[in-house]
N, C-alpha and C positions, 0 to 999 in steps of 0.2 A: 671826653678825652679828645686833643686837636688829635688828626694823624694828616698826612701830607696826600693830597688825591689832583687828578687833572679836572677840571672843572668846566664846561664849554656856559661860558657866560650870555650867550645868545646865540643863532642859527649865523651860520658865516662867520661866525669870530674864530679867533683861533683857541685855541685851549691854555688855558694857564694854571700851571702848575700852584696847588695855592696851600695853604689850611685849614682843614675844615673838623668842625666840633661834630661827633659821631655821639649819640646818647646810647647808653647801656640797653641792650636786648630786650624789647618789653613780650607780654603775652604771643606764643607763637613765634620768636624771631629766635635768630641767629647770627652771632657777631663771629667775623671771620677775619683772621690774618692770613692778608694775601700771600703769598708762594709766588706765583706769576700767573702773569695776564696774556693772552694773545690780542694782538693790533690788529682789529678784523677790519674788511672793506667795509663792514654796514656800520660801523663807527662813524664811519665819515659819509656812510649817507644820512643816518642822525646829525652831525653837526653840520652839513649843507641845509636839510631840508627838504632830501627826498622820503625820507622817513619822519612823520613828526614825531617829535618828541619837547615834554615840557619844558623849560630852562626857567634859571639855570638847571644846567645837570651833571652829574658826576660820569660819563661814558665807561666803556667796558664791558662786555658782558659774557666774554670768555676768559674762566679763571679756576684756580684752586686753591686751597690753602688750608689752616689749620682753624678748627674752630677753638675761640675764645671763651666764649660763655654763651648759654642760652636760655633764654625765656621760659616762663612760665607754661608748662603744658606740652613744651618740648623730649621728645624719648627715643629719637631715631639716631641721632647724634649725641656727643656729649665734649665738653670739653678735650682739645689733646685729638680729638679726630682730623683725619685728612677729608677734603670732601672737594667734590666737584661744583661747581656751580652752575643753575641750570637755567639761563633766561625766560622760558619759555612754561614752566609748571601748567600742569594741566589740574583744570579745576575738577573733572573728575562727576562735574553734573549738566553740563552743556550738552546741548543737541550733538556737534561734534564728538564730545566725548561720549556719549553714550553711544557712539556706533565706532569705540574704537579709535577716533583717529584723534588722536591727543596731540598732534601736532597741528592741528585748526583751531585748537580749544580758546572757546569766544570770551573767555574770562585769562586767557595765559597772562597780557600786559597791562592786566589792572593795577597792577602796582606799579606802573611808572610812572603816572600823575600823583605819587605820594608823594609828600614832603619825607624824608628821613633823613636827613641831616642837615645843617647850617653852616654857613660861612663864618670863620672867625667874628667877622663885622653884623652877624645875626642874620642873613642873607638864610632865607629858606633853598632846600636844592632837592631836585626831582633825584630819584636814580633812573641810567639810562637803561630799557630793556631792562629793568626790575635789580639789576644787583652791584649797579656802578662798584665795577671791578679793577678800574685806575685810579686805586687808591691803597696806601698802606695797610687798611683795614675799612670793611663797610659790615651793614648790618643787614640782613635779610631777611623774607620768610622763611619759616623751615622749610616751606616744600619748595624753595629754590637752589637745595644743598642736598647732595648726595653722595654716599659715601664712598671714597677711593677706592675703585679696586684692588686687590690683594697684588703686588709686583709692580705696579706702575709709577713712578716720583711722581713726588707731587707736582713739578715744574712739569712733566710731562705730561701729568694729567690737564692741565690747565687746557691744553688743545682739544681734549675730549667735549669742551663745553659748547663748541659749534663747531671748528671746521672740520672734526672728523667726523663728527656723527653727519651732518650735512652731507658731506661728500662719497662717505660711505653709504648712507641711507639715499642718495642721489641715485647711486649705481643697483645698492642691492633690494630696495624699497621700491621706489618709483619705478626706475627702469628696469629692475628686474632683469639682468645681463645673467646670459647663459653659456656657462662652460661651452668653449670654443668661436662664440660670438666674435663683432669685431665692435670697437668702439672708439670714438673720437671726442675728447676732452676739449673744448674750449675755456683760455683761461688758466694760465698756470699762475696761480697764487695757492694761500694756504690751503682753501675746500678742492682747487682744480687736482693738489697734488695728492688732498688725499682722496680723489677721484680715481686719479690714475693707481693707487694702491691697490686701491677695492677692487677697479677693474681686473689687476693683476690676480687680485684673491681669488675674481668670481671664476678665475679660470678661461678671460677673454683670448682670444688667438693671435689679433693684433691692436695693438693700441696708439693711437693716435694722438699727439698731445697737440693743440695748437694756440699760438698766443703772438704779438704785437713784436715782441721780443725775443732776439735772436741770443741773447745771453741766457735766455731759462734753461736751454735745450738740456745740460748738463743736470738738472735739478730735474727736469721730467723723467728724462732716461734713469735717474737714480732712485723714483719712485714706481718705473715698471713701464713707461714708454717706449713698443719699440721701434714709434717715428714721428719724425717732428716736423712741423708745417708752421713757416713764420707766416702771421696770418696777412694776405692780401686779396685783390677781386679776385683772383684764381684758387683761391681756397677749396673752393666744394670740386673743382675741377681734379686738383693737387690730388683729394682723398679718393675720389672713387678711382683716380688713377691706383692709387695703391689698392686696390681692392676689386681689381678686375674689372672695372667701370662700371661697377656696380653700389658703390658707396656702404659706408658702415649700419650695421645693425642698429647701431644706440648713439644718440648724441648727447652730449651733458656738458651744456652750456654756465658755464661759471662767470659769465663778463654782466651780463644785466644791459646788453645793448641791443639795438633794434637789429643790427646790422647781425650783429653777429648770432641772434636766435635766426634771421632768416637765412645766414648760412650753413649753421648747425642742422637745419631744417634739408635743406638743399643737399648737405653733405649725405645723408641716411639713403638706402635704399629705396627703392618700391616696397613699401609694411615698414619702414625702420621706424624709431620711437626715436622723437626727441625731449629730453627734461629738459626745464629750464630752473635753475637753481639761483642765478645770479640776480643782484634787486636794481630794475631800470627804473627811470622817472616817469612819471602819466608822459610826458612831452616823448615817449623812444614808440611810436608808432610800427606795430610790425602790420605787411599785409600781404595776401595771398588773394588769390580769385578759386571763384567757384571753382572751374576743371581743374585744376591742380590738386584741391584738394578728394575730388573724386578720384582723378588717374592715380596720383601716388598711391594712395590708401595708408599716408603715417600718419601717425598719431603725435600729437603735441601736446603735453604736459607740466604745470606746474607744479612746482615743488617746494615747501615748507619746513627748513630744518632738517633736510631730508625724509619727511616722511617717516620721522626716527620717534621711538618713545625711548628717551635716555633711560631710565630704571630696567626695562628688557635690553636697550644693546648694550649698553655697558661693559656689563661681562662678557657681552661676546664680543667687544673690540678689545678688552684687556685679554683674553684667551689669546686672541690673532697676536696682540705685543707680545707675549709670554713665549709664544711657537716661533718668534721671530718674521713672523711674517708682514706686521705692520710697524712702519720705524717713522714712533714720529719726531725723531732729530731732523727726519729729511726733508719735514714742511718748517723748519726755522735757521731762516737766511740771515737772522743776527740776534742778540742778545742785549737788550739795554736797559738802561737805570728808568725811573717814572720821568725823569726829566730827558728822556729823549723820546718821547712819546710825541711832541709837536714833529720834530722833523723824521719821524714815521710815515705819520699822515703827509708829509713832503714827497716821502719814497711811493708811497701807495698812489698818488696824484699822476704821477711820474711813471707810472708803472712797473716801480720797480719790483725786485725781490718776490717771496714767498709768504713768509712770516715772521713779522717782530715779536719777538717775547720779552715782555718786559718780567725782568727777574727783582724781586722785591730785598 
């Protein structure tokens, strides 16, 4: 069956909207009618080539939707379900997994060097990050599809599949932020906004949003910001002034630049914690000397997914939606059709906005 998907034809090309032939569910899969997709930044580190990935490829890997039909051997889903989609499945037998952290899992992106669909013209196509979700419909493993929480739309779910467990598992996973903490966000797009949420959830005292762009400031303060720092050389200055010249407890870096993990870093206290969530190139060199990092004594951390296992938070970020306390209208700065998906990756370039949602 054709259905209409964005296709990135090689590393640097731009994406073209095309047709592509999807084949029926075989053993183990899942065909899914997309709902909507979120425009992630790691999209476009796949189609640059900071991320490899095989091409062609179908991108996307935040998404929801209804399933179709399913394969042989399938029972967790069933036609007619809402489901989330989960880039990242954990295999469940890996050294990683076997101490818990299914968010390392050395087998998660073995299904993105599959072939699962074709181009009209017979063109074999990778999916990008296992579930190429910019598409009318794609086909997956089962264990890439979870089912929608009870109250949550499915357009709304579709965020659930990175930028908020990311940026929620950023704050409450990795850096572990403690009721009355202070905390400093770099980075306001879709994971920085739902950083500053969590922060607001975990009970931070003051929250610091900072980014490039002096137009975000309205979009941070709406997800729980209560100061904003357009970022420049005086950045780590700016924050420990708000903080008694003492700097924030937590930093949670969402840019993936060298520049700005080393000011994330600078920004923290004597013991602060900084995560780093955003994805830089081999080429973004960060560096520190020895006494610095004795005298400070913080600590600097990577972070995957947030350090999140979707099947456990789940339900506890649909609970947080249901109490009103997590809104995630306020990490989507516009709405588009699949054929505004190139000039997406235009805005995200650009640094604009928060999140596109492409609505299907």
């Amino acid at each position: 069956m054709a259905v209409r998907a964005a296709v990135l034809p090689a590393i640097g090309s731009p994406l073209e909207i095309t047709g592509i032939d999807l084949p029926d569910p075989g053993p183990g899969q899942v065909r899914v009618r997309l709902a909507a997709a979120g425009v992630c930044h790691s999209d476009l580190s796949l189609s640059d080539g900071t991320m490899r990935v095989p091409v062609p490829a179908v991108l996307g890997h935040e998404g929801a939707g209804t399933v179709v039909a399913v394969g042989e051997g399938v029972g967790h889903v069933a036609p007619g379900d809402g489901v989330v989609l989960n880039w990242a499945p954990s295999c469940g037998a890996c050294h990683a997994c076997s101490l818990g952290e299914v968010w390392l899992c050395a087998n998660a992106l073995s299904g993105a060097a599959d072939v699962y669909a074709r181009t009209t013209e017979g063109t074999d196509l990778h999916p990008g990050l296992n579930v190429a979700a910019f598409a009318e419909e794609t086909v997956v493993s089962a264990s890439c599809v979870l089912p929608v929480p009870d109250g949550v739309p499915l357009t709304d779910a579709a965020l659930l599949g990175c930028a908020v467990l990311t940026g929620y598992g950023a704050v409450h996973h990795s850096a572990r932020v403690r009721a009355g903490e202070t905390v400093a966000v770099f980075g306001v797009g879709g994971v920085g906004l739902s950083a500053l949420q969590a922060a607001r959830i975990a009970g931070a005292s003051k929250i610091v949003a900072v980014d490039v762009s002096a137009e975000k400031e309205a979009l941070a303060r709406a997800a729980g910001a209560t100061d904003y720092v357009v970022a420049s050389d005086t950045t780590a200055r700016e924050i420990r002034g708000l903080t008694g010249k003492q700097g924030v407890d937590v930093a949670v870096e969402c840019a993936g630049r060298a520049v700005t993990i080393r000011t994330a870093w600078d920004s923290t206290r004597r013991g602060g914690r900084t995560t780093v969530v955003g994805i830089g190139g081999k080429d973004q060199q960060v560096t520190f000397n020895a006494l610095e990092i004795f005298h400070w004594g913080r600590t600097l951390s990577g972070c995957v997914y947030g350090n999140s296992d979707p099947a456990r938070d789940l339900p506890v970020l649909a609970e947080h939606i249901r109490a009103g306390r997590l809104d995630l209208s306020a990490l989507v700065t516009e709405r588009i059709s699949l054929d505004g998906i190139p000039a997406a990756f235009e805005n995200m370039l650009a640094g604009k906005g928060g999140r596109a949602l492409v609505v299907f």
